[in-house]
N, C-alpha and C positions, 0 to 999 in steps of 0.2 A: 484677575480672573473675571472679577464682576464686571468692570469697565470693556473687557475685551467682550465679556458676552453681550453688554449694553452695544459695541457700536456693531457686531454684525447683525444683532436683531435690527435696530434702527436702522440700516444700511439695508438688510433684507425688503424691510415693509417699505422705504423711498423706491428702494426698484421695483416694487411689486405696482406703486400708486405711480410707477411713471409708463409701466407697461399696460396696466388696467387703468386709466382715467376716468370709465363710470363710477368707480368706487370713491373717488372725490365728491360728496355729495354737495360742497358749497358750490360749484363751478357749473353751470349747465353745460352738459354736451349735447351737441347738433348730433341730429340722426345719422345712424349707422350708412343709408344712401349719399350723406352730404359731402364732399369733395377734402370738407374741411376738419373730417372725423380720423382722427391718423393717432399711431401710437407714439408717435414723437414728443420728445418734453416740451412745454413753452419753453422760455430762455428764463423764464423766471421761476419755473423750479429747476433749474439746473442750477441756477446760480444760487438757491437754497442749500440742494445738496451737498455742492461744493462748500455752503457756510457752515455746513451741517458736522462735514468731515471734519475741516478744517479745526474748528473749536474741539471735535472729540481728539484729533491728534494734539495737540494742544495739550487738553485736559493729561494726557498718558503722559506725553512728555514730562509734565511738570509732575506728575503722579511718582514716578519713575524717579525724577529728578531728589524729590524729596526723601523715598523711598532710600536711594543708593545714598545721600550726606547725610540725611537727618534722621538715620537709624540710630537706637542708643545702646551703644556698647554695656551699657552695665544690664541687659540680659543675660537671664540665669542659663544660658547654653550654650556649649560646646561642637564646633561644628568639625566632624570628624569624616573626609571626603566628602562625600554627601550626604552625608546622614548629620542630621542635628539634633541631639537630645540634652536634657537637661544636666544642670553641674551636678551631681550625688555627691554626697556627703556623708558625714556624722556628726555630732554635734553631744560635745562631752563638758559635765558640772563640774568645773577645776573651781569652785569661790567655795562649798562647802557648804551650801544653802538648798535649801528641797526646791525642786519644779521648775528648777533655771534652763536647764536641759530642752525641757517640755513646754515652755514659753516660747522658744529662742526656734526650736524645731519648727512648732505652732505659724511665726512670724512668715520663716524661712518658707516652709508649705508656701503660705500664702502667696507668696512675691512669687513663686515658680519655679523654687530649687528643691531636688529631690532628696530629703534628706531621708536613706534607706536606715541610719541605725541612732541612735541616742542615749546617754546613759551617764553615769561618774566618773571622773576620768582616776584610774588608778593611782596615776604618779600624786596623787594629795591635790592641796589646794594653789592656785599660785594668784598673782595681785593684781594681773592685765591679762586678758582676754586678748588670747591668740586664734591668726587663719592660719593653717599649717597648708603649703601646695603638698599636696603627696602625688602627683605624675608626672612634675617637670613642665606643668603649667602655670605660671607665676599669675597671669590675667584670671584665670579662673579665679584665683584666690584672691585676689584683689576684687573682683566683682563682688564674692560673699562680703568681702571687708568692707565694702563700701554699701551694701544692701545693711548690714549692721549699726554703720557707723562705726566703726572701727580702724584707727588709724594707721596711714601705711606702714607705718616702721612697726606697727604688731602682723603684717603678715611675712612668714617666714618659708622656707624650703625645708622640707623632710623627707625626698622619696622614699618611699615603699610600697612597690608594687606588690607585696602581699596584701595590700590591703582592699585591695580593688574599689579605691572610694581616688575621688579628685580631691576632694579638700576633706582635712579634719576643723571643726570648729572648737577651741576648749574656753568656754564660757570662766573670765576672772571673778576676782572681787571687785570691778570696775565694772558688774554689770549694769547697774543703774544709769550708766553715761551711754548707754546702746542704745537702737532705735526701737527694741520690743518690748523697753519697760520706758517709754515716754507715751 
């Protein structure tokens, strides 16, 4: 959007300095009576303009270019027809230790995933810290796994669409090997 506003402004004021030539103030111009006073470009700011373009199409292309390969997938969102919003979550203390939950959530904010709920997870304790997919999203949950540090063979399938979240997080006893307690 910025580049595109960059080259019609710049485009704007080259046309504007090849239709008004007194506004060039390095250049003298010959009086308005002189035969040789026209609103025609030299040949040498055409062939600027033409430089002018040419590098701005350039510049997009290659903008673009980067833009479309060298996006990185491990963003925390969901792109649902046109609408893109964040992965939601929850984020549950399965190790039995105080403030794991609230650390991990803390992390999660940070990076750009929306964790709507956090808390102890009922079923007790267990020894490795699982990404549960809850909608049939397997990428999703592998995004949080890998924002974590948490290995693939810990993210797993559980739909429940009661639950209205994409992924549940249940923090193990393995949480010290995560990236929000390094």
């Amino acid at each position: 959007m910025t580049l595109g506003f960059f080259v019609i402004t710049l485009g704007f004021h080259l046309h504007q300095e090849r239709l008004n030539p007194e506004s060039n103030l390095s250049t003298p111009t010959p009086p308005a009576s002189s035969p040789e006073h026209s609103v025609s470009p030299s040949p040498r700011s055409s062939k600027t303009v033409i430089v002018v373009f040419g590098i701005l199409a350039l510049l997009a292309v290659v903008y673009a270019g980067y833009a479309l390969f060298f996006s990185s997938s491990d963003e925390p969102l969901i792109t649902e027809g046109v609408r893109t919003r964040a992965i939601q979550m929850d984020v549950l203390n399965a190790a039995g230790e105080n403030r794991l939950a609230l650390r991990a959530t803390e992390y999660l904010r940070a990076h750009g995933f929306d964790v709507v709920e956090m808390g102890n997870a009922l079923s007790g304790t267990q020894d490795h810290t699982l990404v549960i997919d809850r909608v049939g999203n397997i990428e999703s949950a592998r995004r949080v796994a890998t924002a974590l540090g948490v290995p693939d063979h810990q993210v797993v399938q559980r739909i429940d669409p009661t639950l209205y979240l994409d992924v549940t997080v249940m923090i193990g006893k393995d949480y010290q090997s995560l990236k929000p307690w390094h």
